[in-house]
C-alpha positions as CSV (number, residue, x, y, z in Angstrom):
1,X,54.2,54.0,290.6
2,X,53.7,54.0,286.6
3,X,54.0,57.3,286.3
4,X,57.5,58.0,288.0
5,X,59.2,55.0,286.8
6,X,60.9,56.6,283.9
7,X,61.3,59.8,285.8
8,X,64.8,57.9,287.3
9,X,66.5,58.2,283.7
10,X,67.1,61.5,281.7
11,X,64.6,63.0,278.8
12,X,67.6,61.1,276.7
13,X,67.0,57.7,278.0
14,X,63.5,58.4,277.5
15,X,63.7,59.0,274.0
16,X,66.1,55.7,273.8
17,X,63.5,53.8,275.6
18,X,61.0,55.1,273.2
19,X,63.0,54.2,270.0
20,X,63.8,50.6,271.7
21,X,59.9,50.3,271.6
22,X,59.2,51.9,268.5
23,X,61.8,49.8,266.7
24,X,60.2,46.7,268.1
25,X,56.7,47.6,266.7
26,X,58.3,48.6,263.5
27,X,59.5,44.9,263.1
28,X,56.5,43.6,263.5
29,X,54.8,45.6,261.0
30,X,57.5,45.4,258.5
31,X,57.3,41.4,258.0
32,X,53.6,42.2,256.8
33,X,54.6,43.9,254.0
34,X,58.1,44.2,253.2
35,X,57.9,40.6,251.2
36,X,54.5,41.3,249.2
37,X,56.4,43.0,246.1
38,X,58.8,40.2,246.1
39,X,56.2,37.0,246.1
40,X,57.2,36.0,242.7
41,X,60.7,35.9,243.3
42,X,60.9,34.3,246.7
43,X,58.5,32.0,245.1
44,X,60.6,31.2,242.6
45,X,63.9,31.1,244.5
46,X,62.3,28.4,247.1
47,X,60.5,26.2,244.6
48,X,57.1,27.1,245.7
49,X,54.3,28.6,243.6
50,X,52.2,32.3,244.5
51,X,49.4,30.2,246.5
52,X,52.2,28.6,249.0
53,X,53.7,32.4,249.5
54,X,50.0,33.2,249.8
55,X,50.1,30.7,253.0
56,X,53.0,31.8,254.3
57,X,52.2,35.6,254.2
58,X,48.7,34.6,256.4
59,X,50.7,31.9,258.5
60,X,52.6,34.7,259.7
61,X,49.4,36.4,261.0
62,X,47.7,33.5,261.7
63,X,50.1,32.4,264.3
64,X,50.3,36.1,265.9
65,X,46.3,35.8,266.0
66,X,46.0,32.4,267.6
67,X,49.0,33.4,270.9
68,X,48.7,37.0,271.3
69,X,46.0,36.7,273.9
70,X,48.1,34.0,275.9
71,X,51.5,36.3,275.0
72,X,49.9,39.1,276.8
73,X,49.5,36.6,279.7
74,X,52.6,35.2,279.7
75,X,54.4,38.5,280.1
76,X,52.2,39.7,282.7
77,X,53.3,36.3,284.8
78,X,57.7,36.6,283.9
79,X,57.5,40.2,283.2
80,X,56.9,42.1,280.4
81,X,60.8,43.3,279.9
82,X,61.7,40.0,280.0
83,X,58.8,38.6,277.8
84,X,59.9,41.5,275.3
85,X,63.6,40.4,275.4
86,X,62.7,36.8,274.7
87,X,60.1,37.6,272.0
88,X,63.3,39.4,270.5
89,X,65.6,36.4,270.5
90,X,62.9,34.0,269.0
91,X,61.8,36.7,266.5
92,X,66.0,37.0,265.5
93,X,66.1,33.5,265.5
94,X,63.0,33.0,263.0
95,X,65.0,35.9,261.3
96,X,67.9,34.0,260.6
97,X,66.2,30.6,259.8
98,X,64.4,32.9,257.5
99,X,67.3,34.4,255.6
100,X,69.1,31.2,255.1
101,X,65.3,29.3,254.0
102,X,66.5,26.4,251.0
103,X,62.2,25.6,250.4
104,X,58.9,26.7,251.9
105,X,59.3,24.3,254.6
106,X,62.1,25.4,256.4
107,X,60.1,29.3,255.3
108,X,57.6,28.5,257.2
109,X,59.3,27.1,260.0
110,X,61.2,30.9,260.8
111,X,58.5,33.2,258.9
112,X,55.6,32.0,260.2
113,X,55.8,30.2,263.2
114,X,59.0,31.8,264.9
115,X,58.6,35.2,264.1
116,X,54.7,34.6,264.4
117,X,55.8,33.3,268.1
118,X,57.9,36.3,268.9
119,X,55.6,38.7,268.1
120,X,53.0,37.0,270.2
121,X,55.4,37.9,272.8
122,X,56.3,41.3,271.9
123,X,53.4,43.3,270.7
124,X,51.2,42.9,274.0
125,X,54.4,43.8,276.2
126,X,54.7,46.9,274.0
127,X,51.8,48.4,275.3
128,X,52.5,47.6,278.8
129,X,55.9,48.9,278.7
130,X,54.4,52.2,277.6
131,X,52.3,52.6,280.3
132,X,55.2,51.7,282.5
133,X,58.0,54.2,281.0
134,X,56.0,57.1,280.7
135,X,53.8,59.2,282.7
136,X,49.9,59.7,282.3
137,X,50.2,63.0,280.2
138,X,53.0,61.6,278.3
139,X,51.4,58.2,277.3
140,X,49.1,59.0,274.6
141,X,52.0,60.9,272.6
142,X,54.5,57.8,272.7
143,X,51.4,55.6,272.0
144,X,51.0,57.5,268.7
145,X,55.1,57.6,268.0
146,X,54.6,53.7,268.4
147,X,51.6,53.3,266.3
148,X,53.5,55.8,263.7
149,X,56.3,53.3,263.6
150,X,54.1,50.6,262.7
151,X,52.2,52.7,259.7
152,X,56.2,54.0,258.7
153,X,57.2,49.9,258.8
154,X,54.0,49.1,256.4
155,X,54.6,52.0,254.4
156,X,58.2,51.7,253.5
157,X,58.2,48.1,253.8
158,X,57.3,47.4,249.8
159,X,60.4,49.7,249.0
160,X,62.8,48.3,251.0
161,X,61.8,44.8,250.0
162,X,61.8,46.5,246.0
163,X,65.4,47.4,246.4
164,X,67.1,44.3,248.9
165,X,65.3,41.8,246.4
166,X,66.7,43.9,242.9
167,X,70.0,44.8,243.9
168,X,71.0,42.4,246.7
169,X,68.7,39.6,247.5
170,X,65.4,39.4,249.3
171,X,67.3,37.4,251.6
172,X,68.5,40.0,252.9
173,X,66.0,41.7,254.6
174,X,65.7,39.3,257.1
175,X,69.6,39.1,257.7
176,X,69.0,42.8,258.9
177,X,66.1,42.1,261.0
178,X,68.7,40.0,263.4
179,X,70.9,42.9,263.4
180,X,67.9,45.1,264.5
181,X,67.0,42.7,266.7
182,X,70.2,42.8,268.8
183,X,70.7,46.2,269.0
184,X,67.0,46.3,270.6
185,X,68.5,43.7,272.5
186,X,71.1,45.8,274.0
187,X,69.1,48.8,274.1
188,X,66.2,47.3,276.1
189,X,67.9,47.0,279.3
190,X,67.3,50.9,279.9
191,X,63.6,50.0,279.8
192,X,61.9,50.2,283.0
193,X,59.8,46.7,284.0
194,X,55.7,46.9,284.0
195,X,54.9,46.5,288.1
196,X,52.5,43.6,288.5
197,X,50.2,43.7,291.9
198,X,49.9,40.0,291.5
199,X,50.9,36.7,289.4
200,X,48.6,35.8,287.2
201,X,47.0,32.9,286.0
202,X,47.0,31.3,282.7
203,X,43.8,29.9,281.6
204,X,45.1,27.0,279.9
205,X,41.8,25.4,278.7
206,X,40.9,28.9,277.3
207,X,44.5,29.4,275.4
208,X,43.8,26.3,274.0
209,X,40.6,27.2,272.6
210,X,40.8,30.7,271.5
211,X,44.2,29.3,269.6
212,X,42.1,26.1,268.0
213,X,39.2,28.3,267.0
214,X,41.2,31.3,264.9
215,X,43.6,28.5,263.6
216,X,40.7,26.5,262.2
217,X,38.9,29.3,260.5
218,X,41.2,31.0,259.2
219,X,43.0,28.0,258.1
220,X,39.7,27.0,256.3
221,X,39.7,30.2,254.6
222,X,42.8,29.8,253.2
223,X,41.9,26.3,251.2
224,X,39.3,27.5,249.4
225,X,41.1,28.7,246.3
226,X,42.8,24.3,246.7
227,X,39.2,22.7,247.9
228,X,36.3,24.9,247.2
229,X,34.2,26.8,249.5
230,X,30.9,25.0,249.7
231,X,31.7,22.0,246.8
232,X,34.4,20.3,247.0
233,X,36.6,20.8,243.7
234,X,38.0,18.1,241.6
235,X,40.6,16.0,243.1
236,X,39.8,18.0,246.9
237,X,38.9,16.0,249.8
238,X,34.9,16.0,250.8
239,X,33.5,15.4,254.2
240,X,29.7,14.2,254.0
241,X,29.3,15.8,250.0
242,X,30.9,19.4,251.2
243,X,34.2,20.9,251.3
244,X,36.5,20.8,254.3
245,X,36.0,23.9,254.2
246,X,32.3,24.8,256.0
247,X,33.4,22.5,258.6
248,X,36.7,24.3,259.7
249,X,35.1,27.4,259.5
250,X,32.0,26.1,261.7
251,X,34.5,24.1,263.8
252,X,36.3,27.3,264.4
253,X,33.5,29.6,264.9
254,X,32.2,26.5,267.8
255,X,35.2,26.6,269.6
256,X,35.4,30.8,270.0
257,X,32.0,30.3,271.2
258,X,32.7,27.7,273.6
259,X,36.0,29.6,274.4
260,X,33.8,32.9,275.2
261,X,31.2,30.8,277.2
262,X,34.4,29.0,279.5
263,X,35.7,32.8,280.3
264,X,32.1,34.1,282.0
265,X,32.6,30.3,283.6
266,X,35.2,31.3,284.9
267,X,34.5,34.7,285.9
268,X,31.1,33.2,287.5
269,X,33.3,30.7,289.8
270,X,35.7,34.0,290.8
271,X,38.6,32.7,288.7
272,X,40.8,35.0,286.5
273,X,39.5,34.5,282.9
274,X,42.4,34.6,279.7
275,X,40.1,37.0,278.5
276,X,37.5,39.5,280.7
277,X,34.2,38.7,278.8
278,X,32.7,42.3,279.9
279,X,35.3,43.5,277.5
280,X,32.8,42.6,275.0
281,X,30.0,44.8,276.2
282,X,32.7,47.4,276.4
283,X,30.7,49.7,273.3
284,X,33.7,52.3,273.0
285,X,36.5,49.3,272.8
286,X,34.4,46.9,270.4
287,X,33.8,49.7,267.8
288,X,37.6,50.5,267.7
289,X,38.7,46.5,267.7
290,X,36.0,45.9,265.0
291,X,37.4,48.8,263.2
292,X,40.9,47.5,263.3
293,X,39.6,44.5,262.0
294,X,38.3,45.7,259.2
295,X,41.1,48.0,258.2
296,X,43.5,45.4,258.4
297,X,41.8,43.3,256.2
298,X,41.5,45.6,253.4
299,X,44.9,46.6,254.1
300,X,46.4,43.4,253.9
301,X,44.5,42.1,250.6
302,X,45.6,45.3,249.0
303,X,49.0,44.2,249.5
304,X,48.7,41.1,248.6
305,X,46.8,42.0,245.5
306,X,48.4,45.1,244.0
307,X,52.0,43.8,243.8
308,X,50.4,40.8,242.3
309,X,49.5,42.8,239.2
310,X,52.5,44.9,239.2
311,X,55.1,42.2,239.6
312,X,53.1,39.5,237.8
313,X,50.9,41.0,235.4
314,X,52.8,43.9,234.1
315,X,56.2,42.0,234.8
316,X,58.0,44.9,236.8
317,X,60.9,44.1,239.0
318,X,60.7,44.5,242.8
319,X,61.6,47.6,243.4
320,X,59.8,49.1,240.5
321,X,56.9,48.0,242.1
322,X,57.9,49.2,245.5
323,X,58.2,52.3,243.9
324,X,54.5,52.1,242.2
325,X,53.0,51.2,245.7
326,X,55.2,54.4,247.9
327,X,52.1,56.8,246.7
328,X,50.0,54.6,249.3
329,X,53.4,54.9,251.9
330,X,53.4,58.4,251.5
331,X,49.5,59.4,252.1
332,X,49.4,57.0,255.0
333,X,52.3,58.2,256.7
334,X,50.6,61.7,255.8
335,X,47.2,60.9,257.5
336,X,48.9,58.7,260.4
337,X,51.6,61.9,261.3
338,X,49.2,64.7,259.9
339,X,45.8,64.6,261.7
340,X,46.7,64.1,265.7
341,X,49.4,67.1,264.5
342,X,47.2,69.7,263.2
343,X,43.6,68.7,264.2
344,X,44.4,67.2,267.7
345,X,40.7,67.5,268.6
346,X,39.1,66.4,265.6
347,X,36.1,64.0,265.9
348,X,37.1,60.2,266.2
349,X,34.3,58.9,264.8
350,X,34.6,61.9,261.6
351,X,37.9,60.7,260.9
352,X,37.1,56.7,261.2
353,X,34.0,57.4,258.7
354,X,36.0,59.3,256.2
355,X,38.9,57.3,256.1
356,X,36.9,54.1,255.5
357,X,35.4,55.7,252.5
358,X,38.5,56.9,251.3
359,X,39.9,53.3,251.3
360,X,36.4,52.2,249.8
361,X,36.7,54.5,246.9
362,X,40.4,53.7,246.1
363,X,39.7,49.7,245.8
364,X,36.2,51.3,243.7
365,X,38.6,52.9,241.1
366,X,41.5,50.6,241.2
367,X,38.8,48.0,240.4
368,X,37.4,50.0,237.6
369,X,40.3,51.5,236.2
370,X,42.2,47.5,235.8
371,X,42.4,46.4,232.1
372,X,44.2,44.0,230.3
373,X,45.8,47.3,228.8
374,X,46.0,49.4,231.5
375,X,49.7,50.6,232.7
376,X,51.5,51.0,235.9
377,X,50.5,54.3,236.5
378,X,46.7,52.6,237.0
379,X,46.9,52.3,240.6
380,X,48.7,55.9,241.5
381,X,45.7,57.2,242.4
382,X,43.3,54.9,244.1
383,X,46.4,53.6,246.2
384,X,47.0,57.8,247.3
385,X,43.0,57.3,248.0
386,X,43.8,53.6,250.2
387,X,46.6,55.2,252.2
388,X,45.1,58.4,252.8
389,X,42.3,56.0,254.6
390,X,44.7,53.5,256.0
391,X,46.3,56.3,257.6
392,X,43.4,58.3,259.0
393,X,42.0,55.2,260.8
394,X,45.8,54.3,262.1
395,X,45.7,58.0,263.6
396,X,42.6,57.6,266.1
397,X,42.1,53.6,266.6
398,X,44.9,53.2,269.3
399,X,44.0,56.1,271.3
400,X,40.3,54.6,270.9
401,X,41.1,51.1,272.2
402,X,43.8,51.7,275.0
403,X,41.1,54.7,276.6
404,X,38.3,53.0,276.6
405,X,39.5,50.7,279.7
406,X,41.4,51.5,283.0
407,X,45.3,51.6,282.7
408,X,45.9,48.0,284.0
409,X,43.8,46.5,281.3
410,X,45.8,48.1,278.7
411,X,48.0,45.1,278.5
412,X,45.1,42.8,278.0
413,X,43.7,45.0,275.4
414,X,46.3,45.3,273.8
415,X,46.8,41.4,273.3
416,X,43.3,41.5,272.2
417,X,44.4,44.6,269.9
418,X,46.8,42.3,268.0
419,X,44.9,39.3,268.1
420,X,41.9,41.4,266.3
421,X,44.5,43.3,263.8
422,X,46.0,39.8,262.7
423,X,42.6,38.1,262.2
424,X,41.9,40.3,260.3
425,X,45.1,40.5,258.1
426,X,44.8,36.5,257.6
427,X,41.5,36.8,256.7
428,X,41.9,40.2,254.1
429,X,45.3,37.6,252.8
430,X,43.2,34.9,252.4
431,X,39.9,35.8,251.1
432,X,41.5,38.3,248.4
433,X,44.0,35.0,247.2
434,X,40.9,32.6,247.3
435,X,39.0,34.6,245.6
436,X,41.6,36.0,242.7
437,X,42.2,32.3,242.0
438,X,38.9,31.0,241.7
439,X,37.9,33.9,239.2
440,X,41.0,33.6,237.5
441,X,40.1,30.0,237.3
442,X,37.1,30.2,236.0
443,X,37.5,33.0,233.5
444,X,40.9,31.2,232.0
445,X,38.8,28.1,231.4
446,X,35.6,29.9,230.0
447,X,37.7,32.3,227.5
448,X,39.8,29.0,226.2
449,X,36.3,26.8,225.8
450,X,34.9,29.9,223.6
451,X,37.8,29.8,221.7
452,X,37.7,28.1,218.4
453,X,41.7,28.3,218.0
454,X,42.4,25.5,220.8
455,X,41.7,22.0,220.1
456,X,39.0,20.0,222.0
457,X,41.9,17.8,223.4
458,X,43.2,20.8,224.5
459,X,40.3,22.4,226.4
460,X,39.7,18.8,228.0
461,X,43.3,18.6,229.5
462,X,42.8,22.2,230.8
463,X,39.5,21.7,232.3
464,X,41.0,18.3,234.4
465,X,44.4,19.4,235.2
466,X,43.1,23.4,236.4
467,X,39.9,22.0,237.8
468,X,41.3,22.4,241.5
469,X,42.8,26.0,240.7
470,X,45.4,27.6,237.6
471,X,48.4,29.2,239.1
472,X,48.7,33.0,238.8
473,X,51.2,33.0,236.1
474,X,53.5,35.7,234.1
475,X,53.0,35.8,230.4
476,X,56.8,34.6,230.4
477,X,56.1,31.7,232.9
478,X,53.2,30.4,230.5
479,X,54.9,31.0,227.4
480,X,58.1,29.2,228.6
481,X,55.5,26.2,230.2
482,X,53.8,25.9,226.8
483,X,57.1,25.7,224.8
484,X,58.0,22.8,227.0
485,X,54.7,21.3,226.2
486,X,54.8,21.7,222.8
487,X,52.1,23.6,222.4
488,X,51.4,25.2,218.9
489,X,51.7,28.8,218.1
490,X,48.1,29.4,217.3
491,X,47.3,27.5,220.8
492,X,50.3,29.6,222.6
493,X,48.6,32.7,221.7
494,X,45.2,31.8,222.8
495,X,46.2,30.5,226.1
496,X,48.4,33.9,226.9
497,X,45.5,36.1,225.8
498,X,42.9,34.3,227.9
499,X,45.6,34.5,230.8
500,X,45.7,37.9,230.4
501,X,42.3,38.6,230.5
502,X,41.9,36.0,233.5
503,X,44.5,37.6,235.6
504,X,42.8,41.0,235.5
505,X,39.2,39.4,236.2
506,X,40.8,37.5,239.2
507,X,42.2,40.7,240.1
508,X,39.3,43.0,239.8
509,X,36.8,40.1,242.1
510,X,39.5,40.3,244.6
511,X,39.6,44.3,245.2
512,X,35.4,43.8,245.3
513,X,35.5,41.9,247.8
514,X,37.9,44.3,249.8
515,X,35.7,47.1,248.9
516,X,32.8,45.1,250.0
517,X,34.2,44.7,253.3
518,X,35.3,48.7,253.5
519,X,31.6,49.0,253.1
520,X,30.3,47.1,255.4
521,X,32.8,48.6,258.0
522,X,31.1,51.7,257.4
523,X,27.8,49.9,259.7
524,X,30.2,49.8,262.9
525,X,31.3,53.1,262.7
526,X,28.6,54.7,265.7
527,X,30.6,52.7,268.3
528,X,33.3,54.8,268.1
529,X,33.4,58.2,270.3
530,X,33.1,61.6,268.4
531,X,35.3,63.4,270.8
532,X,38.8,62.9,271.5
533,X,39.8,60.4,275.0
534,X,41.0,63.2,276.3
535,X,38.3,66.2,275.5
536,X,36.0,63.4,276.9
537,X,37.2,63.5,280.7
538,X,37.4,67.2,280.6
């Protein structure tokens, strides 16, 4: 019944169909990148500092994390059309409250929890309407178109948020997501409804808990460049002599189990679980989901890093550094395009391997190659090297997941698809922030203490008011906060050089944890198959 639904339209409302979808997944990727080379300036413009665009950037992913599962459910019980229309209209509205955001509040509200919402809503009702528009032969081919929009959207994202943010406003960009959003709208009644065999039930209990559990980790995550991850810092709250943090995280960690231990519950009693825990055993879909993990997390820290030092560091405008960071658009869109094009039967598991390394290596040199005097033209070539991996694992990791389990779980893997890729990015946000602030921290306070040119009254105001974390400040910004203080030349100097030099240590602990964690993907890479889904049934 799949298979000849969209034979009722022409091949031209099949390739409308297809843009409709594509143009849908290419909104969802763009919001995780298009903003990353304009943090300082929405930061400014909103009154909010790097760390609170920090939180909204992994809010955004967060929220995706914690609903996809029960999105994926909810469009399975009023239809996936339908649940992609209405993921549409809350996305557009989150859009709008977005554009027209006076503080980081009222961000927050549209960013991060609307959009986050419609997306829930969207992204698993992408894959189902796939399945349902297209026949067998045709499916893996629009499955890659789709995934290509998403690696186009991340790719070009920094640039377009470059150029709205210098020559217009970054506002901008998400006044023209709710124009996108109604022509999808419009578009989307052409799209031909999933068939369901049977309503399904939403496991409540089990949305409840899957939800609590990623919120609270990943939420602990991010307060550890504010409270500390083990000790609590100065002025942070303690719960029994630790930081708030090691219980979140264990609280959150708790509840997945208990969430995974309710679903074979249910299964046991013969009720329909949120999530099928023999999904888990599933060897060929675990590798590709712990793959995506990964490679969103190094993904996402490397764009949350890199524009960092551009923007901030080296003081470039936003487009500038858009323009700095299209090297990494163009190899990925290269890789993504390139390999199911010209080496359709390559091995899966070949391509996974080297593009890991590839991302490993570019965070290795970018990492090596930082210096307080190093230029723009630093990261050229470790980003080429990032993309070039980004984009080889964005070529085979779909095709991985969505084959590895019968056609009518492709919806529910694909909500587990998306819940995976946006832990992931919250995490890779998160961990690369904690981490550049707390070595920034440190190293700011250890170069002022060794310096004999600042006063002891000086280095003890520093040491209690930064205690709980220094802002990642522009030499400008700290100049122009020291002239309001009063601060003496000699003391001005000083404080600028050991920001510099803090900024770039921050920087450089940040990308080693990311190339850590490229690493230590390398480990999960047997999982995955070393022939093609579709050499493997022939």
């Amino acid at each position: 019944m799949t298979a000849d639904a969209p034979t009722a339209g022409t091949a031209k409302n099949a390739r409308l169909v297809l843009l409709t979808l594509a143009a849908g997944q290419f909104l969802m990727a763009l919001d995780s990148s298009v903003m990353n080379v304009s943090i300082a300036t929405v930061a400014e413009d909103i009154g909010t500092t790097v760390t609170g665009m920090q939180g909204a950037i992994t809010a955004y992913t967060l929220v995706m994390a914690m609903l996809m599962i029960t999105g994926g459910k909810v469009g399975a019980l009023i239809g996936r059309r339908r649940a992609f229309m209405i993921g549409c209209v809350v996305y557009g509205c989150g859009s709008f409250t977005t554009s027209i955001a006076p503080n980081l509040t009222v961000l927050l509200l549209g960013w991060s929890f609307l959009e986050g919402v419609g997306a829930a809503l969207i992204l698993p009702a992408i894959v189902a309407l796939v399945a349902s528009n297209f026949a067998v032969e045709r499916r893996p081919a629009a499955y890659g178109l789709v995934a290509a929009a998403a690696a186009i959207a991340i790719g070009l994202g920094p640039l377009i948020g470059g150029v709205a943010t210098t020559f217009f406003s970054w506002r901008w960009v998400f006044a023209g997501e709710v124009v996108v959003v109604l022509v999808i709208l419009v578009l989307a009644r052409r799209i031909a409804d999933a068939p369901t065999d049977r309503k399904p039930r939403i496991d409540l209990l089990g949305a409840v808990l899957s939800a609590l559990g990623i919120g609270l980790f990943v939420f602990g995550v991010l307060r550890t460049s504010e409270w500390g991850w083990f000790r609590p810092k100065a002025g942070a709250p303690a719960w029994f002599g630790l930081s708030p943090v090691v219980w979140l995280m264990l609280a959150g960690v708790f509840l997945v189990w208990l969430f995974f231990r309710w679903e074979a519950r249910l299964v046991a009693r013969g009720a329909e679980p949120l999530v099928d825990p023999a999904l888990v055993h599933n060897r060929q879909l675990t590798g590709g989901l712990t793959m995506f993990f990964f490679q969103y997390l190094v993904q996402m820290g490397v764009f949350f890093v890199v524009p960092l030092y551009l923007s901030v560091a080296l003081g470039l405008s936003a487009v500038k550094t858009g323009v700095l960071i299209l090297p990494l658009s163009v190899s990925l869109l290269a890789a993504a395009i390139g390999i199911p094009r010209f080496r359709p039967n390559v091995s899966p598991r070949r391509v996974v391997k080297l593009g890991i390394l590839s991302m490993f290596l570019g965070a290795v040199v970018l990492m090596a190659v930082l210096d307080v005097d190093s230029g723009a033209a630093a990261v050229t070539v470790p980003l080429l090297l990032i993309g070039l991996g980004m984009g080889a694992l964005a070529s085979q990791l779909g095709a991985v997941t969505v084959s590895a389990v019968p056609d009518e779980q492709s919806a529910e893997v694909g909500g587990v698809q998306n819940t995976v890729t946006n832990l992931g990015a919250s995490i890779g946000t998160a961990v690369a922030g904690s981490i550049l602030i707390t070595i920034l921290t440190s190293s700011f306070l250890a170069t002022i203490e060794q310096n004999p040119a600042i006063p002891d009254e000086v280095k003890s105001q520093a040491n209690v008011r930064l205690a709980g974390g220094a802002p990642f400040l522009s030499d400008a910004q700290l100049n122009s906060a020291l002239e309001e203080a009063g601060a003496e030349s000699a003391v001005t100097e000083a404080a600028l050089d050991a920001n510099a030099t803090a900024r770039i240590d921050g920087l450089k602990a940040a990308l080693g944890i990311l190339a850590l964690a490229a690493l230590t993907a390398l480990f999960f890479t047997q999982r995955i198959p070393e022939t093609q889904p579709g050499a493997a049934r022939t």
